[in-house]
MITOR-632636 format. One record per residue (C-alpha): residue in three letters; y, z, x. Coordinates in steps of 0.25 Angstrom, whole numbers, padded with zeros to 4 digits, always signed. Each point is the difference from the previous one (the first is absolute). Example, Ala and Ser with C-alpha at 12.3 -4.5 7.8 and 13.67 -1.06 7.14 Angstrom:
ala-0018+0031+0049 ser+0014-0002+0006 
//
This chain:
unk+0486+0401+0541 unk+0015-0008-0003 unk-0007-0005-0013 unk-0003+0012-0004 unk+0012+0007+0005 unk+0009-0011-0008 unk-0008+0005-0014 unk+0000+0014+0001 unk+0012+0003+0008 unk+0009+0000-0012 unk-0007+0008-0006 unk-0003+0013+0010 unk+0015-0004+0006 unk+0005+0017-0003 unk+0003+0010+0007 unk-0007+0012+0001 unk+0010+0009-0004 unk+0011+0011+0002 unk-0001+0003+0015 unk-0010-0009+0002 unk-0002-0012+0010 unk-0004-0013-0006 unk-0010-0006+0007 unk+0000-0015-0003 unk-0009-0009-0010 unk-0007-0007+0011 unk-0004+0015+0007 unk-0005+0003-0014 unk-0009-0011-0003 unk-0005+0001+0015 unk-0003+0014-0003 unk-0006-0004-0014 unk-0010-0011+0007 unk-0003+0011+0010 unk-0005+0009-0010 unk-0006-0008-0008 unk-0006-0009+0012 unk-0008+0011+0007 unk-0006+0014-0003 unk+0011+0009+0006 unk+0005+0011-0006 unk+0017+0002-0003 unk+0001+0009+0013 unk-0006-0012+0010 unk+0010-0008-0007 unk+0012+0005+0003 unk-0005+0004+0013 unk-0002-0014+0001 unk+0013-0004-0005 unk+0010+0012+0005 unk+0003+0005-0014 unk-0003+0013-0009 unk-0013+0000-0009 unk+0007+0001-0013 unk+0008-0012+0004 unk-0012-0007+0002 unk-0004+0004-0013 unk+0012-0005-0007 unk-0001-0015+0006 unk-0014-0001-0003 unk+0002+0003-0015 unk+0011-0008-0001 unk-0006-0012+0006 unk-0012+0003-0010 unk+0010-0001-0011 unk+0006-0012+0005 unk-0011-0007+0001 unk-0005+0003-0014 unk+0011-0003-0006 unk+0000-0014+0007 unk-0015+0000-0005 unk+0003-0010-0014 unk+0007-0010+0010 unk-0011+0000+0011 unk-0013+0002-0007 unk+0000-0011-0012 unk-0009-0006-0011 unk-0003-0013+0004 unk+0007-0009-0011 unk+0003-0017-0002 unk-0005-0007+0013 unk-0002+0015+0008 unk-0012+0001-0010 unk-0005-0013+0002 unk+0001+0001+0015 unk-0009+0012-0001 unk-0012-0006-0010 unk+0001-0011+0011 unk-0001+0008+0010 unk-0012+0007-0004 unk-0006-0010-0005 unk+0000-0008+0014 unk-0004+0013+0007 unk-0012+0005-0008 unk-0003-0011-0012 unk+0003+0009-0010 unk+0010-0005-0010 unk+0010+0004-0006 unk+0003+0013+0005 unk+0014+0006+0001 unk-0003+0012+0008 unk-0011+0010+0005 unk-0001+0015-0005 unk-0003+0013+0005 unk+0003+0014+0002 unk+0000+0009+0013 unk+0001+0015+0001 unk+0009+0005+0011 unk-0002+0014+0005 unk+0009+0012-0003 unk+0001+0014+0002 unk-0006+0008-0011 unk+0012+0004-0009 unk+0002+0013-0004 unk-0003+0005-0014 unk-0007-0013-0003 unk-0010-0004+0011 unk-0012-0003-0008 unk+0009-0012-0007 unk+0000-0007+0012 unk-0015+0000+0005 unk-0004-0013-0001 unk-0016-0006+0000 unk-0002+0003+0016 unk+0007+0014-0001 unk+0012-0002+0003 unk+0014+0003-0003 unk+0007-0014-0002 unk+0010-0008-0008 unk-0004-0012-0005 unk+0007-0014+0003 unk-0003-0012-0007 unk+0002-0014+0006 unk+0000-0015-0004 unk+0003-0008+0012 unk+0001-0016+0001 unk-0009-0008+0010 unk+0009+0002+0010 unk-0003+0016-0001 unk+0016+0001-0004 unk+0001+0011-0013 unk+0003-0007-0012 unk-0001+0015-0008 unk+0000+0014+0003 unk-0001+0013-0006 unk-0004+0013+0005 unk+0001+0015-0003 unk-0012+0004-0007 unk-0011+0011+0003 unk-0012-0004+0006 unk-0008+0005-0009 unk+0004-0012-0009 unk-0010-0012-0001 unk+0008-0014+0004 unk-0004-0006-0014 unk+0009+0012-0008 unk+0011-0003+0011 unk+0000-0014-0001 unk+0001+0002-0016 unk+0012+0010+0003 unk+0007-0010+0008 unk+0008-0011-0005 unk-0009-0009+0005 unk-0009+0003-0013 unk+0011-0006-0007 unk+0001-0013+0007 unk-0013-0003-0004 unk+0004-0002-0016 unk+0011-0008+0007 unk-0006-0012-0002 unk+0007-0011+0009 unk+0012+0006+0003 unk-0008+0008+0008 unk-0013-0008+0003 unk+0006-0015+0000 unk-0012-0009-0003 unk-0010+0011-0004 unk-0002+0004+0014 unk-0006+0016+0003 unk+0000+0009+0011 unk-0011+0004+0007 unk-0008+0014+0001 unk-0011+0008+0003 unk-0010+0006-0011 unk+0010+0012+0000 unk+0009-0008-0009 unk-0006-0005-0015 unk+0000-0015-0005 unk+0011-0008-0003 unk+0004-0013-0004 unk+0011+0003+0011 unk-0010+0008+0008 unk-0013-0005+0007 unk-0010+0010+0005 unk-0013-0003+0004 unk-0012+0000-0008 unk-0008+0014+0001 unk-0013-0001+0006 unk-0009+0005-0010 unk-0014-0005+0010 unk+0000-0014-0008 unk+0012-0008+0005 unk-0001-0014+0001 unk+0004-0009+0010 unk+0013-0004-0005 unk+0004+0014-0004 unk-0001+0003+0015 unk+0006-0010+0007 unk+0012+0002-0010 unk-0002+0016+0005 unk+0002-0005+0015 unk+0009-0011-0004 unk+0009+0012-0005 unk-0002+0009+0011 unk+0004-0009+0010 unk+0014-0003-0007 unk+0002+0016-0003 unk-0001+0003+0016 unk+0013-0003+0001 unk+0004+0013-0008 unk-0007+0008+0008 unk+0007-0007+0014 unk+0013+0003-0007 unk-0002+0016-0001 unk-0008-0002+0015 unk+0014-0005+0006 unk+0008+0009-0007 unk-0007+0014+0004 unk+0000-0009+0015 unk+0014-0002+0002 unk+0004+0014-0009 unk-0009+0010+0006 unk+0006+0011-0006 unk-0008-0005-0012 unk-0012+0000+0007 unk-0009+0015+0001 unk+0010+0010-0007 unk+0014-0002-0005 unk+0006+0011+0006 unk+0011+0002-0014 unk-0002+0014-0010 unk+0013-0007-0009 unk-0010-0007-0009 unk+0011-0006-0008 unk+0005-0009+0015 unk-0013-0005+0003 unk-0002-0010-0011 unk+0015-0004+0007 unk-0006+0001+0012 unk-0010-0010-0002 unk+0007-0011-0007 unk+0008-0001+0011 unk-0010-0001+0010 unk-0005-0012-0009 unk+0013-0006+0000 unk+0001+0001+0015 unk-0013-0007+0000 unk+0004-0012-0009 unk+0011-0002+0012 unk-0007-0002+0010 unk-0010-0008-0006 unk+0010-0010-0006 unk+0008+0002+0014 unk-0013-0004+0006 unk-0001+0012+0009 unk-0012-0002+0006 unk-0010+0012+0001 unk-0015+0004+0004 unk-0002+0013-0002 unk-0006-0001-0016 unk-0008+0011-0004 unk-0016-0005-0003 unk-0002+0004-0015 unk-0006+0015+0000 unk+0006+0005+0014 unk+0015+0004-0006 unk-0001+0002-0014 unk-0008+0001-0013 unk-0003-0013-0009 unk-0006+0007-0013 unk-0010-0010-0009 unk-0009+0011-0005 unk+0003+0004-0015 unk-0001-0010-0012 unk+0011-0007-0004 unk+0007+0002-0013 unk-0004-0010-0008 unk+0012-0009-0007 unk-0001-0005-0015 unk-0010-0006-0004 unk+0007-0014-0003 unk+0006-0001+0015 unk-0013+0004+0005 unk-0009-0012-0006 unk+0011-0010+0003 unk+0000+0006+0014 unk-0015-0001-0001 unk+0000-0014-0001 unk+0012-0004+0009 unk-0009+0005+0010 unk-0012-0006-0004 unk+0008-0013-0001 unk+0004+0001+0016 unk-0011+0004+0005 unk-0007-0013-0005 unk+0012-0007+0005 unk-0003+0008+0014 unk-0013-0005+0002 unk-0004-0010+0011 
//
């Protein structure tokens, strides 16, 4: 709490206005983490905190704001010895080299918007907003970015993103040809492993490689399990109707995970995969250019020899 209070207090340090009272920064970000911690509603806060809904309000938001501004400093590409304690790290946990980070998307449930509802619906039926992730092996975010409808498949996100971009890179962005890692959602990349499809005739080595990769990408579906456990406001049905705040919102929820993890705050309530929130796979990726995708063709082909016992 005095971490954090010493990053955002500087920033949410105002006053509330003419007439007003101003409540102080460490009352604001106890009201944020409140929020933003538990599924009560902004009267059961300030109930609980002796102060008027609208300033509730106004201290959640601005802690959210806060938070995504701090987002560039406290959620960063892994670069120079950062990037080679990662591929280490992952290659000691699961075997599987070179890998720089673990990819994925989860959907977190809105209210329908008004007007334009049927955007929003994603696979399962839902209204959502998508977020995608890349976390380390530690589960810390290496990169987010959120605010797209759910209706959108997670490869047309990812190819939206910046990350799309980092993949031409080359090793400013991928030192030592290293990849992430990601489910069949995603298309084949020399930067981006995937597993093989089944097609009813894999071989032996193809799906060890599968599990070998499956096992490395848990650790992107732990992240998103431990952030909708410690920020259950994210859990069942983010109760916001400003759509334009809750890509905010959620970044700074992120953020507010990456601190704790660094900070090693201990917690064990994760959220199993499938309990809490939606992991989409289901559509076909959109395929890349046909030259990345040979050369990604054989990179793969290459580990999953090299994976072989």
């Amino acid at each position: 709490m005095e971490h954090l209070l010493g990053l955002v207090g500087p920033i949410i340090n105002k006053k509330e206005g003419p007439g007003r009272m101003t409540i102080t920064p460490k009352k604001q970000l106890a009201i944020a983490i409140w929020y933003l911690g538990t599924p009560d509603s902004y009267r059961s806060v300030s109930n609980t905190f002796g102060i008027g809904r609208a300033t509730a309000l106004r201290a959640v938001r601005r802690v959210c704001h806060a938070l995504h501004i701090l987002a560039p400093q406290l959620v960063s590409w892994p670069r120079g010895d950062a990037a080679q304690e990662v591929i280490t790290g992952f290659q000691q946990k699961s075997g599987f080299p070179g890998i720089l980070g673990a990819i994925d998307g989860c959907h977190v449930a809105i209210i329908a918007p008004k007007g334009e509802g049927a955007a929003y619906i994603n696979r399962k039926g839902h209204h959502s907003i998508q977020f995608q992730g890349i976390c380390n092996h530690k589960c810390v975010f290496t990169h987010i970015y959120a605010g797209h409808a759910g209706s959108v498949h997670d490869q047309r996100v990812f190819n939206i993103s910046e990350v799309s971009d980092f993949l031409r890179g080359g090793e400013e962005f991928f030192p030592g040809d290293a990849h992430l890692i990601a489910d069949a959602a995603y298309a084949i990349d020399p930067h981006m492993m995937v597993p093989y499809k089944d097609n009813g005739h894999m071989t032996e080595r193809q799906r060890f490689f599968n599990r070998s990769l499956s096992q490395a990408r848990m650790v992107i579906e732990r992240a998103f399990g431990l952030l909708k456990g410690r920020w259950r406001s994210l859990l069942n049905c983010l109760p916001m109707t400003c759509i334009t705040k809750i890509p905010e919102y959620i970044i700074a929820c992120a953020v507010l995970h990456n601190v704790c993890e660094v900070m090693k705050d201990n917690f064990e309530g994760e959220i199993p995969l499938g309990e809490g929130y939606l992991i989409m796979h289901d559509d076909p990726a959109v395929l890349p250019d046909a030259a990345r995708r040979r050369h990604g063709n054989a990179k793969r082909e290459r580990i999953a020899w090299a994976l072989m016992p």
